[in-house]
C-alpha positions in Angstrom: -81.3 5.5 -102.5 -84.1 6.3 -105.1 -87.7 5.9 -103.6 -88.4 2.9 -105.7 -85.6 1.3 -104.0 -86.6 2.2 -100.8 -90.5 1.1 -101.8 -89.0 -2.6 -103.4 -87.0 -3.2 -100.5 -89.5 -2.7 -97.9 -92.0 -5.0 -100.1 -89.2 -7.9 -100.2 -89.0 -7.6 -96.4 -93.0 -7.5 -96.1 -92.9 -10.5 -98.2 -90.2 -11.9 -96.3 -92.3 -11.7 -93.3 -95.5 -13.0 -94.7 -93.7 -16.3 -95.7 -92.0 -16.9 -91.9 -95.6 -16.1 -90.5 -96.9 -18.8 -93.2 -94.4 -21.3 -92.3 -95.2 -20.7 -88.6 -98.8 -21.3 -89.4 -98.3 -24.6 -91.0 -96.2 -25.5 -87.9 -98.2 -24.6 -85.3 -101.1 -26.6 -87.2 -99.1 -29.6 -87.4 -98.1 -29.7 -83.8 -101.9 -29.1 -83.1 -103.0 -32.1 -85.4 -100.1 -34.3 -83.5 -101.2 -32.7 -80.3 -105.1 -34.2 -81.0 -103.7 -37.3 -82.2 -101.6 -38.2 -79.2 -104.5 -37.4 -76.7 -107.0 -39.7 -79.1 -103.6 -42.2 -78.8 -103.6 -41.7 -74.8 -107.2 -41.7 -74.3 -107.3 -45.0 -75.9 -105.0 -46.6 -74.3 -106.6 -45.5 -71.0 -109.5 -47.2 -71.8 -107.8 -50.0 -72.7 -105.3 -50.4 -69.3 -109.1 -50.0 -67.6 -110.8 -53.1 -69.9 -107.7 -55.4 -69.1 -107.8 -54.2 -65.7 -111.4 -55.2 -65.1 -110.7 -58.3 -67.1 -107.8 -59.7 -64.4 -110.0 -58.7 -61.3 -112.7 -61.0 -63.1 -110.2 -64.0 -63.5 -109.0 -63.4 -59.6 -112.4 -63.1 -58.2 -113.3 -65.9 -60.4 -109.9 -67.9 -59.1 -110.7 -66.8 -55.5 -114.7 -68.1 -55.3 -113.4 -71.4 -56.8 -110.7 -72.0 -53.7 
């Protein structure tokens, strides 16, 4: 096999390679946006669970002073 052969195939593969380390890049970036998004998401709700929380041990102490 001629050296320009040789020299064209080895620069397909580089390419080759370049592109799967690209795609894996965008990946890994999307699953860390989704990641950041679903701990903002959980956080959230957390926050929420604790303001209804505090709200029903106001309506029970509020029940409980009246009785």
């Amino acid at each position: 096999m001629p050296w320009q052969a040789q020299e064209g195939d080895q620069r397909q593969k580089i390419l080759a390679g370049n592109q799967k380390l690209f795609e894996g890049s965008e990946r890994l970036n999307e699953t860390q946006r989704i990641a950041y998004e679903s701990e903002a998401i959980g956080t959230q709700t957390i926050i929420d669970l604790k303001r209804q929380k505090d709200t029903l041990l106001r309506a029970r102490d509020g029940v409980s002073n009246r009785v």
